[in-house]
Structure formats: structure tokens, C-alpha cells
N, C-alpha and C positions, 0 to 999 in steps of 0.2 A: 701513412700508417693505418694499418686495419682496425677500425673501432666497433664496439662491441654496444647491443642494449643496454639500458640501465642508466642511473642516475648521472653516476660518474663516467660515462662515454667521454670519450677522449684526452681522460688522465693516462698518462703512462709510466706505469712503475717496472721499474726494475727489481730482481724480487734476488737476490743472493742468498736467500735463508738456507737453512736447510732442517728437519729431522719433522718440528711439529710448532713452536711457539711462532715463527716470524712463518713460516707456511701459511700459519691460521689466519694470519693478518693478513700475508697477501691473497689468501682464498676470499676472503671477505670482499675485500677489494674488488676483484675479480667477479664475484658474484653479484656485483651493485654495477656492475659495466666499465669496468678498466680494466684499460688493457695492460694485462700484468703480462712480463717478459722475467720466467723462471732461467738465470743464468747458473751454470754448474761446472763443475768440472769435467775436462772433453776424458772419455772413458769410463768414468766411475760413475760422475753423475750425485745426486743425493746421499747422505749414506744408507735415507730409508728406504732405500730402490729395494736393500734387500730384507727391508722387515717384514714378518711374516702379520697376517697371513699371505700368504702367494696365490695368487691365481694362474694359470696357464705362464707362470715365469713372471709373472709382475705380482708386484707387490700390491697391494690391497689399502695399505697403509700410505704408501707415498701417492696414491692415485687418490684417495677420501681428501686429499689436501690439497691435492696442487690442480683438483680442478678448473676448468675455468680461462686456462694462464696457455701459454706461448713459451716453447722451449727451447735454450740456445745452448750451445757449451761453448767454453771460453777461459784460456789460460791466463789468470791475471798475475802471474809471474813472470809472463815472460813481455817484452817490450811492445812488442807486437797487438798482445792481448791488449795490453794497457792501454796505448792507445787507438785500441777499438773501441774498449769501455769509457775512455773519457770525450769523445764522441758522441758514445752514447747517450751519453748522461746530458749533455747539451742541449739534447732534445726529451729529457724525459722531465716529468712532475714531481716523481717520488723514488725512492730506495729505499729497500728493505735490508738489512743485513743483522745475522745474529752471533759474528766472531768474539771469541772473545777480545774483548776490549785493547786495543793496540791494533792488531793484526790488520786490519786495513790501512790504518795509519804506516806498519811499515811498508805495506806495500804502495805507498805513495797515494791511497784513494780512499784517504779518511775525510770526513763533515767538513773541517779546514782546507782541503786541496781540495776538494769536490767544489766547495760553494765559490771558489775563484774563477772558476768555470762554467760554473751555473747559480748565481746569486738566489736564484726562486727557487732550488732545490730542496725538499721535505725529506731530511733525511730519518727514518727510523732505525733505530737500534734495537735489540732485543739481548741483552742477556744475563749470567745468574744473578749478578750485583749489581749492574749499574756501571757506569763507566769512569766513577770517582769513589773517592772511599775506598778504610785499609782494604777491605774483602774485594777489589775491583778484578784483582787476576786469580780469583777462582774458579775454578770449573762451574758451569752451573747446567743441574738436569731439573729436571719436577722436581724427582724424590726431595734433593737438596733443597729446593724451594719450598717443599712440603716439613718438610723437616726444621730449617732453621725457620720459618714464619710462625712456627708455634702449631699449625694445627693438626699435626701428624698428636700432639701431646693430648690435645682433647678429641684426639676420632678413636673410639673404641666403645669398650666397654672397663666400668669399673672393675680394678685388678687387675684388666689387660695390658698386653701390650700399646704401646701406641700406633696407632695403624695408619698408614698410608689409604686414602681415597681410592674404589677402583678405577678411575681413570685419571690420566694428569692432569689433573683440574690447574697447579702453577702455569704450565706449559699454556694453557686454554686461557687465564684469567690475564697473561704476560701478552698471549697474541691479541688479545681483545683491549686491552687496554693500549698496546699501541695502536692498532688501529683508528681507538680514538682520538690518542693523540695527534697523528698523522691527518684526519680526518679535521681535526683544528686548526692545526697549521696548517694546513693549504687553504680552510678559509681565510686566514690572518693571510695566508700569503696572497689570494684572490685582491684583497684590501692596501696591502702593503705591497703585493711585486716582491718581499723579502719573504726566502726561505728560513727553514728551521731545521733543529737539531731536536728527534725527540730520543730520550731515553728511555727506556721501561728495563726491568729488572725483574727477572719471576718473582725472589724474596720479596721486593714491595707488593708488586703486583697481590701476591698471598697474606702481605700484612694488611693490605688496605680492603680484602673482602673478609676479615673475621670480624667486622662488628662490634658486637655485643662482648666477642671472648674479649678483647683489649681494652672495652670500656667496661667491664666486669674488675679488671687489674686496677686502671689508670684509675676508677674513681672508689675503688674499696679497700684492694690492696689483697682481696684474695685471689688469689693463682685459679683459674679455672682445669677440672681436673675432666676427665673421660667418664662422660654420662649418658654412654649411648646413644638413643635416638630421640630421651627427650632434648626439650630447648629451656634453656638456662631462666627467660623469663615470663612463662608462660604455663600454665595447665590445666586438664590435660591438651597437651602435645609431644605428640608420643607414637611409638608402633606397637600393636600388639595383637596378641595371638588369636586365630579364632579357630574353629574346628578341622579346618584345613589349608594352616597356612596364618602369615601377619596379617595387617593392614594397618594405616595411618589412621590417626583422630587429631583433628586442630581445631579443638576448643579453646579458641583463642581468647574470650572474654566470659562476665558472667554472665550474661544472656545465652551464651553460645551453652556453657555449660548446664543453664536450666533447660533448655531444649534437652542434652543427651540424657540427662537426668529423669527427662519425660521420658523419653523413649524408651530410655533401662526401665521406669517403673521404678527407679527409686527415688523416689523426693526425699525423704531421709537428709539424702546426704547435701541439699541445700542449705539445710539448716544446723547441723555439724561442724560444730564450730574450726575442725582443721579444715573444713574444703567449703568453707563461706562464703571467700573471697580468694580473690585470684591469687595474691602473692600468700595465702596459707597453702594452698593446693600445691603451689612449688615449693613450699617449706615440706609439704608432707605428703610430696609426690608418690612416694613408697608404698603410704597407708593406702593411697589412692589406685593405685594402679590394678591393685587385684580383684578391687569391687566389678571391673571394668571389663577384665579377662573371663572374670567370674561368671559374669552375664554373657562374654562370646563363647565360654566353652561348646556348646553346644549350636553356634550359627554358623554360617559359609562365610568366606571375604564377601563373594559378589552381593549375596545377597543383604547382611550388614549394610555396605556401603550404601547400595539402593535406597535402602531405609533411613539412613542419616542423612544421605544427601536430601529426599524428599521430606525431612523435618528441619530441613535446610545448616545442617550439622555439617560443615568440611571435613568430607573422608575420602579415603583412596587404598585401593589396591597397593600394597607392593608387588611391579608387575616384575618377572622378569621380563629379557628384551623382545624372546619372542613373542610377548602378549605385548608390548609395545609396538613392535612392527606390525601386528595385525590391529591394531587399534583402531578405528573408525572416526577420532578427533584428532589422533595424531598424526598416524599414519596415512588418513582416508583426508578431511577437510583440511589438516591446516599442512598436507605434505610435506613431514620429516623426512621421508624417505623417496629415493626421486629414482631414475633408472640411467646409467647411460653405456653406451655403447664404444668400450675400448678396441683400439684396432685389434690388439691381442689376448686380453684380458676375456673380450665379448663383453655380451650384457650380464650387466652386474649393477644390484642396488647401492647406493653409497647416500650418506646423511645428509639430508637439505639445508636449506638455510632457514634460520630462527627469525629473520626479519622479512617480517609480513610488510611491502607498500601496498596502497591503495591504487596509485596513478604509475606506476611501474615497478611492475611483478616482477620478481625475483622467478623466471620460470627456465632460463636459458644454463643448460649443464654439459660442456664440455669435455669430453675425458682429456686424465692427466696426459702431459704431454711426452711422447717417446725420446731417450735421450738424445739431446741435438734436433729434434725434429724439425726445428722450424731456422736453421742457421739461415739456408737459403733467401727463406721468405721475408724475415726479422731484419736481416743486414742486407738485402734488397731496399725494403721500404728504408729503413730509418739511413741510413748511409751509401746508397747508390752500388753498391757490392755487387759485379757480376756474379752468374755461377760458377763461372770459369776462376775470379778471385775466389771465392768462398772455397771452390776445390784445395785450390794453392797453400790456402790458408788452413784447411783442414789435416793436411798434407804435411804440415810444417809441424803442427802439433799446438797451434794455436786456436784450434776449434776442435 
């Protein structure tokens, strides 16, 4: 089997997900040096094959994800398929899959028939609920996640609607967090020889990053409501306006806030009894904020931030993306954004990866994999599969 750079050189996962949440996790994977085996269905493929944007006929979206990975197609319906995939799996480390909850099971290739055949198997799940519990056979998207986790009810603005996040942060918080999990177990299983069964659910995934909104409830009993862009225990922290445009301010304590204080030229308001002290400033955030806007009406973002940050005051741009792609921290030293080269698609930019090693870089970007690409190559190495089988087999409508 062809092993790849990186940490995890010569784990091999098997990757069934499909659209964006068990993707992420098997991209992850993939990007730390495992060798991930994206299995799909022979013709269709992903369903994100056809999410837009599209480049030259490929999708843009299914390629940002499935970097990295080895592509197979494979009918696990029909007998044939099956066992090929339990074969497979014989010789693999880990499985990704994001069905809902049953569906492998009736096809014969759930966590309980899999690990009878491979006791050290790490198997992950991904989906909307969780694989127990009344909600187990619901549908699960982001929105959903975003939605019933509560934070859809505090992303807005007061009087607003409640708003959905512009990206699927459930989808992103669901894949990362099985990856952790996945990433535990196979220590535990390094130690033990015995596999695992991880579960992740977007809904948790989304209850377990609101923080503060749940411990706001759990220990007050007030309901946390849509308050913009400040933060609930803190101020100023907050965006606001300046001559051309927002920007952040994270005057996170009072020392932070007698800096800004210098800087605006108003001491005053050190001594004012609503913005004294930090928990008054969040009681009378309101009073606060216009003193603030008051002083930028008449400054730039860039220039602002310049200023604060050298009175060492945490400020920030709100960029959009194309000042983020041209960023010289982001985009330039710490390579968010990386290049590679699709057979079809051509060169085209797509997102790096966020984990910086010291002793093995994260520098190796693959383009996503063509559907079926790698039947040949994939069921050569792991199973002995001529190319004359793999035809036969393709032929039959099992690849």
C-alpha cells in the first residue's frame, strides 16, 4: 500500500463520507499523512461532485475536501461489493462514515460486523444525532445543527432574525471533532490492540462549542438573546464603525481598557462610575459604545488598528475574504491558502491546513480524486486485483 508524508504515514482509512462533515475529517487525516481511500458510489460519486462553484466541470467544493485521499467506487449493495469492502477493511486502521444511523448496519457493515473482522478497527461516525437517542433517525444538515444547538437563536442582531453562520461551522465543528476522537482511539488502540466505535453528532458537536451561551443559562437561568457582535462577558468587545468601514476592539480587561482610553484621549471615562470596572462596561455596554464610534468617526480601519495594536490594544480589520487571501500572515507566512494542480479542474487555490508541525510540515496537497480513479491502483495494492479483475468487475457494476 502506497504511504504518504506526514505523521500518520501508514494508517489507512477508509473514508465513505460524503457532502462536508466526515470529508473534513477524512481531509485532516489525509493531510497529516494517511493514506485515506475515498470509497463512493460507481457513477454518481459524491453528491458534492455537483456543488457549485464548478470549475472546468468539477466542483470546487468536493475538491477543497477530499484532498489529499485515493479514489475508489464500489457498490455495497450488491454481494460482490461487500465482499470487497470486507476485505478491505481487514487491512485498514480506520472508517469514516456519515449514514444515517442504521444504514450500514442494514447493509451488513455496521461497527458490530466490521470489528468481527477487524477487532482494531477505529470506526467513526458522523451524524445529525448521534446514533442513540429519540432524535437518532433524523435528518441531519448544519442548518439543523445550527439550529436546534441553540446558536442560530443568539447570532444576530437584537430584534433580528436569528441567523445562521456564513459558513457550516456544525458540519466543520462535527468533522473536527471526530477526528479527534478517531485520533484517540487509535492511540488507545496502539496500547490495547482493541478498536473503537466513535460517535460525533453535528447537534453535540454545536452544544459543546457555545461556552459561555450555556453556562450563562445553566448557572443564571437567563436565556441568552442576539447581541451582535458584542461578547456576553466582556467590554469593550465588540465591532465598530470607523470612517470607512467596521473593525474589532478586544478590550478584554481593565488595563486593556485604560490603554484605549489613552489613546481616545479620554480618561474621563476611567473614572465613570458605569465603565469602572469590567462587569459595569458589560451592564452599560450601550452607554459605552458611542463614546468609541465617536472617536472613529473620522479615522480609517487600517490606520485605527495600526494604532491600537502599537499601544498594544487587540484590534482587527474586518476583512473580507479577498483581503484575507492577500494577507501577508495568513495567506504569505502561515499558508492558508496553498495551490494544486487538478487533472481537469487545472491550478486552482484551495484552503490549507490550520495545523502548523514543527518536525513535519503539513506541505504535501494532492488534488481531489477523479471518480473511480484509483480502482485499478487501490485494489491492486490492498487485495491482489488484476486489471483484467478490476475490468470484469467494473463491468458487472460493482466498481
Amino acid at each position: 500500500m502506497e504511504t504518504r508524508k506526514g505523521l500518520l504515514s501508514g494508517v489507512v482509512v477508509l473514508d465513505l463520507s460524503r457532502v462536508l462533515a466526515g470529508p473534513y475529517c477524512g481531509m485532516m487525516l489525509a493531510d497529516m499523512g494517511a493514506t485515506v481511500i475515498k470509497v463512493e458510489l460507481p457513477g454518481r460519486g459524491d453528491d458534492s461532485r455537483s456543488n457549485f462553484p464548478i470549475v472546468n466541470g468539477e466542483s470546487a467544493y468536493y475538491m477543497n475536501l477530499n484532498r489529499n485521499k485515493r479514489g475508489i467506487t464500489l457498490n455495497l449493495k450488491s454481494e460482490k461489493g461487500k465482499e470487497i469492502f470486507r476485505e478491505m477493511v481487514k487491512k485498514s486502521d480506520i472508517l469514516i462514515e456519515n449514514y444515517r444511523p442504521g444504514v450500514m448496519e442494514k447493509l451488513g457493515l455496521g461497527y458490530e460486523d466490521l470489528r468481527q473482522i477487524n477487532p482494531a478497527l477505529v470506526y467513526g461516525c458522523v451524524s445529525g444525532f448521534g446514533h442513540y437517542g429519540p432524535y437518532s433517525q433524523r435528518a441531519g444538515y448544519d442548518i439543523i445543527g445550527q439550529a436546534m444547538s441553540g446558536l442560530m437563536s443568539t447570532t444576530g442582531w437584537p430584534g433580528g432574525e436569528p441567523t445562521r453562520t456564513g459558513t457550516a461551522i456544525a458540519d466543520v465543528m462535527a468533522g473536527l471533532s471526530c477526528c479527534t476522537g478517531i485520533l484517540s482511539a487509535y492511540i488507545n488502540r496502539l496500547k490495547t490492540g482493541v478498536g473503537e466505535k466513535v460517535d460525533v453528532a453535528l447537534v453535540d458537536s454545536m452544544v459543546s462549542s457555545l461556552e459561555i451561551i450555556n453556562i450563562i443559562y445553566l448557572c443564571t437561568g437567563k436565556i441568552p438573546q442576539r447581541i451582535g457582535n458584542r461578547y456576553e462577558a466582556i467590554y469593550p468587545y465588540d465591532s465598530f464603525r470607523a470612517s470607512d468601514g467596521s473593525l474589532v476592539i478586544g478590550a478584554g480587561n481593565d488595563k486593556l481598557f485604560g490603554l484605549l482610553c489613552g489613546v481616545m484621549e479620554m480618561p474621563e471615562l476611567l473614572e465613570d462610575p458605569r465603565f469602572n470596572c469590567n462587569n459595569q462596561r458589560v451592564l452599560n455596554n450601550a452607554q459605552l459604545k458611542p463614546y468609541i464610534e465617536d472617536w472613529l468617526k473620522d479615522k480609517t480601519i487600517d490606520d485605527t488598528v495600526e494604532r491600537l495594536l502599537a499601544a498594544g490594544i487587540p484590534a482587527a480589520p474586518i476583512n473580507t475574504i479577498d483581503r484575507v487571501a492577500a494577507d501577508p500572515h495568513i495567506a504569505g507566512a502561515r499558508e492558508m491558502f496553498v495551490e494544486i494542480d487538478h487533472p481537469k479542474a487545472g491550478r486552482l487555490k484551495m484552503t490549507g491546513n490550520q495545523i502548523k508541525l514543527t518536525h513535519n510540515k503539513i506541505d504535501t496537497f494532492t488534488p481531489a480524486p477523479l471518480l473511480g480513479q484509483h480502482n485499478a491502483q487501490v485494489l491492486e495494492e490492498m487485495l491482489g486485483l488484476t486489471q483484467a479483475e478490476v475490468e470484469e468487475l467494473a463491468a458487472a457494476g460493482v466498481l
